[in-house]
SEROKE-450467 format. One record per residue (C-alpha): residue number from 1; x, y, z; residue in one letter; chain. Coordinates in Angstrom, 1 decimal, m for minus. Example, Ala and Ser with C-alpha at 12.3 -4.5 7.8 and 13.67 -1.06 7.14 Angstrom:
<rs>
(r 1 (12.3 m4.5 7.8) A A),
(r 2 (13.7 m1.1 7.1) S A),
</rs>
This chain:
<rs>
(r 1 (0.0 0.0 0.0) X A),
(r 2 (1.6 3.5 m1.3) X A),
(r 3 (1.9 5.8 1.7) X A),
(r 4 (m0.2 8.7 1.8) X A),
(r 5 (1.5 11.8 1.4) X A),
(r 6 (0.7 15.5 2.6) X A),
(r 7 (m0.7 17.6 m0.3) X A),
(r 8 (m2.7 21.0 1.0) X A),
(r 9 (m4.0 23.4 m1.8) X A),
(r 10 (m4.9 26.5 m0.2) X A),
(r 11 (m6.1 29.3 m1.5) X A),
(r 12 (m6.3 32.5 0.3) X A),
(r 13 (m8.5 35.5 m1.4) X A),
(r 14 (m7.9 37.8 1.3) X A),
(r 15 (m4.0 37.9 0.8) X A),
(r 16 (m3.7 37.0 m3.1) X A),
(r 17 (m1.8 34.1 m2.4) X A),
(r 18 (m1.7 30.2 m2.3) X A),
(r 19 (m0.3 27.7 m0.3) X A),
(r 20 (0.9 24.8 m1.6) X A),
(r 21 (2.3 22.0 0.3) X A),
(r 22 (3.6 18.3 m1.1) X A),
(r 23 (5.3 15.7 0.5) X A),
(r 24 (7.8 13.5 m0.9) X A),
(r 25 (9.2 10.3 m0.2) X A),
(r 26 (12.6 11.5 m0.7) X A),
(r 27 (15.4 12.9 1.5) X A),
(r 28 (15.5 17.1 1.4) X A),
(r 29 (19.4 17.5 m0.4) X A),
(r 30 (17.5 14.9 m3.8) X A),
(r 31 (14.1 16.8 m3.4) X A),
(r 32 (15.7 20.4 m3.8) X A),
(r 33 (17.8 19.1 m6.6) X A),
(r 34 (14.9 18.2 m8.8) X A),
(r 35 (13.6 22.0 m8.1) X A),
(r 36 (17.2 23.6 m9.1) X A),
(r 37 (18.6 21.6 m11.4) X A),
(r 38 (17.7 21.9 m15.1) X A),
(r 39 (18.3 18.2 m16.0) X A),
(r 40 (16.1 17.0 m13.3) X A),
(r 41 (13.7 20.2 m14.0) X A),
(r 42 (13.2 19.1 m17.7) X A),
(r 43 (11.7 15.5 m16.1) X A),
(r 44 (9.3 16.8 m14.1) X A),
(r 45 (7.7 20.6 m14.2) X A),
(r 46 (4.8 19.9 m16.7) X A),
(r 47 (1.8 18.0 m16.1) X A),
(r 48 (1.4 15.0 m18.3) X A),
(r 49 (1.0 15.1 m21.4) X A),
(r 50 (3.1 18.0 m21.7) X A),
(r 51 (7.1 18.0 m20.9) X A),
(r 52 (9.6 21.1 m20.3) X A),
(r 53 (13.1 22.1 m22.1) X A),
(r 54 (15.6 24.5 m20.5) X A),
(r 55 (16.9 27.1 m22.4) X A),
(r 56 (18.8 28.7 m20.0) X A),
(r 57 (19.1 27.8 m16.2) X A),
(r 58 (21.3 30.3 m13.9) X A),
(r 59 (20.4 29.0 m10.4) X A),
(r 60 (22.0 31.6 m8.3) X A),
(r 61 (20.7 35.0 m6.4) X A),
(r 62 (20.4 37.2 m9.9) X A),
(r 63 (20.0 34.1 m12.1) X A),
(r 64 (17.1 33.1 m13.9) X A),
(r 65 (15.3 30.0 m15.4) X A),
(r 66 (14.0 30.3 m18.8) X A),
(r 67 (11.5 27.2 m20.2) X A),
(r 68 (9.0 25.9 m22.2) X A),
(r 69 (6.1 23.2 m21.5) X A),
(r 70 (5.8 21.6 m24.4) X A),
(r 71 (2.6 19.6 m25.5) X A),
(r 72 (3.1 16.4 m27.9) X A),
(r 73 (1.8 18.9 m30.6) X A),
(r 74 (5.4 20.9 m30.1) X A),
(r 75 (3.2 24.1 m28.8) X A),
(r 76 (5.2 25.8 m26.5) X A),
(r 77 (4.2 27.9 m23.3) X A),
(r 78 (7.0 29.5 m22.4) X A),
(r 79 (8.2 30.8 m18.4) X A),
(r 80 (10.3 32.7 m16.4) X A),
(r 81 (12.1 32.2 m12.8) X A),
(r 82 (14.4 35.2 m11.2) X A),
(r 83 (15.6 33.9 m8.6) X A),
(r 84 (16.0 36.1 m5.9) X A),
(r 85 (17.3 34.9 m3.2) X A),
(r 86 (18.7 31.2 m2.3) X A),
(r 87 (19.2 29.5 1.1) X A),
(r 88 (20.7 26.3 m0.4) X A),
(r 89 (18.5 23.0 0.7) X A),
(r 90 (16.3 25.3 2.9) X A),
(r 91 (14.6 27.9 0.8) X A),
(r 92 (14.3 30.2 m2.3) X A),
(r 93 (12.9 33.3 m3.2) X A),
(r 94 (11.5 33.9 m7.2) X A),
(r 95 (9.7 35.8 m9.1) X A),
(r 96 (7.9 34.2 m11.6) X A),
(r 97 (6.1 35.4 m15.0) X A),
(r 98 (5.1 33.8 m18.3) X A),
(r 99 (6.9 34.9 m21.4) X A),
(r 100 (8.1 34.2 m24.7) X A),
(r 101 (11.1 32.1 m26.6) X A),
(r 102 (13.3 35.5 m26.3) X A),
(r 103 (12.6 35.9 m22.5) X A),
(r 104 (10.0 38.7 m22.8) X A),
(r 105 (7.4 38.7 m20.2) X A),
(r 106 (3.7 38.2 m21.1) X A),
(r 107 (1.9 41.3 m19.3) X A),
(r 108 (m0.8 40.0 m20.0) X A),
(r 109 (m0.8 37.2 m17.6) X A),
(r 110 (0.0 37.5 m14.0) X A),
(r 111 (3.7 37.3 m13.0) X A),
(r 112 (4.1 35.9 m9.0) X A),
(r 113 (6.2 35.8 m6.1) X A),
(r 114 (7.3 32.4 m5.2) X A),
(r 115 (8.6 31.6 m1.5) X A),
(r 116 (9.5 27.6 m1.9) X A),
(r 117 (10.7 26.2 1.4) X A),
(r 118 (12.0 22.6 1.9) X A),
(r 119 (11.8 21.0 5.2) X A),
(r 120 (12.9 17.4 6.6) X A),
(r 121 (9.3 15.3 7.4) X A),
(r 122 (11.2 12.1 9.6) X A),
(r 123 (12.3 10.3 6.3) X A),
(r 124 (10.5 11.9 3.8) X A),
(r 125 (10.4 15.9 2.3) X A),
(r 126 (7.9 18.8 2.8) X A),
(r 127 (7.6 21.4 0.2) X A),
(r 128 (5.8 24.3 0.9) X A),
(r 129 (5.5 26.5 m2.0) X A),
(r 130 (4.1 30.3 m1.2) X A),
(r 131 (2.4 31.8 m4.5) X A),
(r 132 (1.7 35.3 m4.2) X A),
(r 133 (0.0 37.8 m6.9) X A),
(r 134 (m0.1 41.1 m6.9) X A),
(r 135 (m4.2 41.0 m7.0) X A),
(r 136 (m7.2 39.1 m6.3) X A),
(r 137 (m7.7 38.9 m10.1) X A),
(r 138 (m4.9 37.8 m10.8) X A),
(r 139 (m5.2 35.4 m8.4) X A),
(r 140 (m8.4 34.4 m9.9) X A),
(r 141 (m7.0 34.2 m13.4) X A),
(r 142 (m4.0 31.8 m12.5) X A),
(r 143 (m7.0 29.5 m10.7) X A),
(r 144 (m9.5 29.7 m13.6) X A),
(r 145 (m6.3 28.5 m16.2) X A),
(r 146 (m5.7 25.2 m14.0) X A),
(r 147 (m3.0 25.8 m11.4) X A),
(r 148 (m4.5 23.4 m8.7) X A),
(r 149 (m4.8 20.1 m11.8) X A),
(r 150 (m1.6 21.5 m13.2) X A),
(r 151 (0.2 21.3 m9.8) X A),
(r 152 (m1.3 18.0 m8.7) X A),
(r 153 (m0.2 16.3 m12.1) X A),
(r 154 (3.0 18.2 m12.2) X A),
(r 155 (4.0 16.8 m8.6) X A),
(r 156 (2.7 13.6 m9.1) X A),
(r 157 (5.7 13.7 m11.8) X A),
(r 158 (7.9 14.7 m9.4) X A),
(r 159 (7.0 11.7 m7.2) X A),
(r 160 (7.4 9.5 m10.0) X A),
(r 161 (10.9 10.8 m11.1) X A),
(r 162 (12.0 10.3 m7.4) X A),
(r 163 (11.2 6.7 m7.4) X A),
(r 164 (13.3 6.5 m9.9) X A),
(r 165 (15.9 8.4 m8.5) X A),
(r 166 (16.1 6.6 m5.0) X A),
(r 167 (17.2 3.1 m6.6) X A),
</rs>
């Protein structure tokens, strides 16, 4: 019987912002590698069908991710991390906006704050991911395009991957 991991979806209206926290069977140093590293980035951050390519990954304070989800059609939705700041294994600090292949931000979709935080859960990982926007409607966009099935499926990924990982 698969254990039963901690996933919360919270959404909270009154601050802009959602909560997101997943646990993973996985000890903290191979979980926050699969969040910063582009080669285990590309196996993961899309939910099924779609997959991801790196074009350029800087993780350090003033560095940036830049990607693409890619559905089996080749259409490409294109995003971009700054990473802000970086406590390595423990936490990082993002800004977060979708763009195009030349790394120009789409304003007309929501950028957000991103607060990730990785903590030790006896054996296993906890990832607590902070989303914040800047309003309510934005918020409300980000929900009504599919971020709570496109997180769960994106994770479930990332559980998969790990499995693999662990051997």
């Amino acid at each position: 019987m698969r254990q039963q991991l901690q996933f919360d979806f919270l959404v909270n209206k009154a601050d802009n912002k959602l909560t997101i926290r997943r646990e993973f069977l996985a000890e903290r140093p191979l979980v926050w590698d699969c969040y910063t590293k582009s080669e285990l980035l590309d196996q993961w951050f899309a939910p099924k069908p779609l997959t991801t390519k790196t074009k350029v990954m800087d993780f350090r304070e003033g560095g940036q991710w830049h990607y693409a989800m890619v559905e089996p059609n080749g259409t490409e939705y294109w995003g971009l991390t700054k990473y802000q700041q970086i406590q390595p294994i423990d936490w990082y600090k993002a800004i977060d906006a979708f763009c195009d292949e030349a790394g120009n931000i789409n304003t007309d979709l929501p950028p957000a704050k991103w607060f990730v935080t990785f903590t030790d859960k006896v054996e296993n990982t906890l990832v607590e991911t902070e989303v914040s926007f800047n309003s309510l409607s934005d918020l409300e966009t980000v929900i009504k395009m599919g971020m709570q099935d496109g997180m769960t499926a994106t994770l479930e990924k990332l559980d998969e991957l790990l499995l693999t990982l662990k051997k």
